[in-house]
C-alpha positions as CSV (number, residue, x, y, z in Angstrom):
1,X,52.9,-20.4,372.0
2,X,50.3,-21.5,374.3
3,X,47.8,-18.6,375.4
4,X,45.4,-18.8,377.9
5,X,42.2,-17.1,379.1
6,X,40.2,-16.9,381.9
7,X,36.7,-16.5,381.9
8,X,33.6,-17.0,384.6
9,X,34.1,-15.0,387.6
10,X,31.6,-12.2,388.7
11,X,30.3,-10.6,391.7
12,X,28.7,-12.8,393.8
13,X,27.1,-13.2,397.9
14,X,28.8,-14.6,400.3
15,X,28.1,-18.5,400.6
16,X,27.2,-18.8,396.6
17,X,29.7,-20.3,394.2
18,X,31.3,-19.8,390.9
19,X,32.2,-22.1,388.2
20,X,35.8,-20.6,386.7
21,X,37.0,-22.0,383.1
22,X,40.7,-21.4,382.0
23,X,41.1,-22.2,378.1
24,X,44.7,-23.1,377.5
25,X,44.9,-23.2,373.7
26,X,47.6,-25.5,372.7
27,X,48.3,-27.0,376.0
28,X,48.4,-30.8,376.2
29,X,46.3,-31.5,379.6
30,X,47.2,-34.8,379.4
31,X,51.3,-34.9,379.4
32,X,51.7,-31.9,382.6
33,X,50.2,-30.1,385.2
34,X,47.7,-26.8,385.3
35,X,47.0,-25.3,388.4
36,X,44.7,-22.2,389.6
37,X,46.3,-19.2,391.3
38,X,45.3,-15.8,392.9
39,X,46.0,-12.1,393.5
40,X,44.1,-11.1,396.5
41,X,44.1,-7.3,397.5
42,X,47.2,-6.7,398.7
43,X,48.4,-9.6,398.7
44,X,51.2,-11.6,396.6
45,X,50.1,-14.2,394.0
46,X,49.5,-17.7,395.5
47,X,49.1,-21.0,394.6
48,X,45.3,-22.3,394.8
49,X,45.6,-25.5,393.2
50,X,46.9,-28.3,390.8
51,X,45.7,-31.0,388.8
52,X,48.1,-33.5,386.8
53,X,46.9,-34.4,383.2
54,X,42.8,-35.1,383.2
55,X,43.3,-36.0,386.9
56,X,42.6,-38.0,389.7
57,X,45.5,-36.6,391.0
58,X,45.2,-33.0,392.1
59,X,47.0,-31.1,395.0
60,X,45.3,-28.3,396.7
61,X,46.6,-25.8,399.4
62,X,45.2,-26.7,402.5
63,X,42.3,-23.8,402.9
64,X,41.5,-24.5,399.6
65,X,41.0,-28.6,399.8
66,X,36.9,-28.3,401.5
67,X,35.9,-25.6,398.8
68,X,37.7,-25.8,395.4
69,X,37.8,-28.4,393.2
70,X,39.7,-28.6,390.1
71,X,39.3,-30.6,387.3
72,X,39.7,-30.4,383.1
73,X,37.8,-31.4,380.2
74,X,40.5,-32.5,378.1
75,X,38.1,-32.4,375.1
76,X,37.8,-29.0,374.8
77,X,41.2,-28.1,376.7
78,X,39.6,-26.5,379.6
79,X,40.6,-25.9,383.2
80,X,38.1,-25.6,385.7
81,X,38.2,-24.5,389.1
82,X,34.4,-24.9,391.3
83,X,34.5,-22.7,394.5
84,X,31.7,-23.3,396.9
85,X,30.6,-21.6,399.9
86,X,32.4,-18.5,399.0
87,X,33.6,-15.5,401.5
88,X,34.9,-12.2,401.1
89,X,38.6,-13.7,401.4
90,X,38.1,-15.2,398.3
91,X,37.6,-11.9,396.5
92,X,40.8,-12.0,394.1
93,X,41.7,-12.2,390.5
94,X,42.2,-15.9,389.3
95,X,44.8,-17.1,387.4
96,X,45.7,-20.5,385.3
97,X,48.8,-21.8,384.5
98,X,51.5,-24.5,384.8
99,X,53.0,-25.1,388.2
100,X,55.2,-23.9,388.4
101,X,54.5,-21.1,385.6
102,X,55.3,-21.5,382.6
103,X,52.9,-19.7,380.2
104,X,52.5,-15.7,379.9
105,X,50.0,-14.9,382.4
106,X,46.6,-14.0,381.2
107,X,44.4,-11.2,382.2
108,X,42.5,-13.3,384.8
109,X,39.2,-13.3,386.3
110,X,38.2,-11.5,388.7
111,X,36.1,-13.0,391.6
112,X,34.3,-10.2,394.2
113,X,32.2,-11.8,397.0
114,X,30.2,-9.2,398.8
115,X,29.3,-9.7,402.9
């Protein structure tokens, strides 16, 4: 069964940026989708973004399109999501998984940006 882990958030200032790595051990990147998600305080789980196989083609909700970018390094079966320009809103606990899921959810990583 595939299991994956998230790893790389961290506290960080507003307007810095993070690097987020999802390992998705046995997923096949290049035969479906991954995507990023998030739980924001209070919130419900949404949708950040998507990328088919090793890419080009991604999909991003729209506030997300200027500041993440998604991509995978199908050599080591890694997810990536790089958030620039970061703001309190984006404080949240990130998630990988198919889209839609498909996977147990792992534990996440949680992102806080401080004002």
């Amino acid at each position: 069964q595939v299991q994956v882990a998230e790893s790389g958030g961290g506290l960080v200032q507003a307007g810095g940026s993070l690097r987020l790595s999802c390992a998705a051990s046995g997923h096949t990147f290049e035969s479906g989708n991954m995507a990023w998600y998030r739980d924001a305080p209070g919130k419900e789980r949404e949708f950040v973004a998507s990328i088919y196989g090793a890419g080009p083609s991604t999909y991003y909700r729209g506030w997300a399109k200027d500041r993440f970018t998604i991509s995978v390094d199908v050599a080591t079966t890694t997810l990536y999501l790089q958030i620039w320009s970061l703001t309190p809103e984006d404080t949240a606990v990130y998630y990988c998984n198919t889209h839609p899921p498909r996977y147990p959810w792992g534990q996440g990583t949680q992102v806080t940006v401080s004002s």
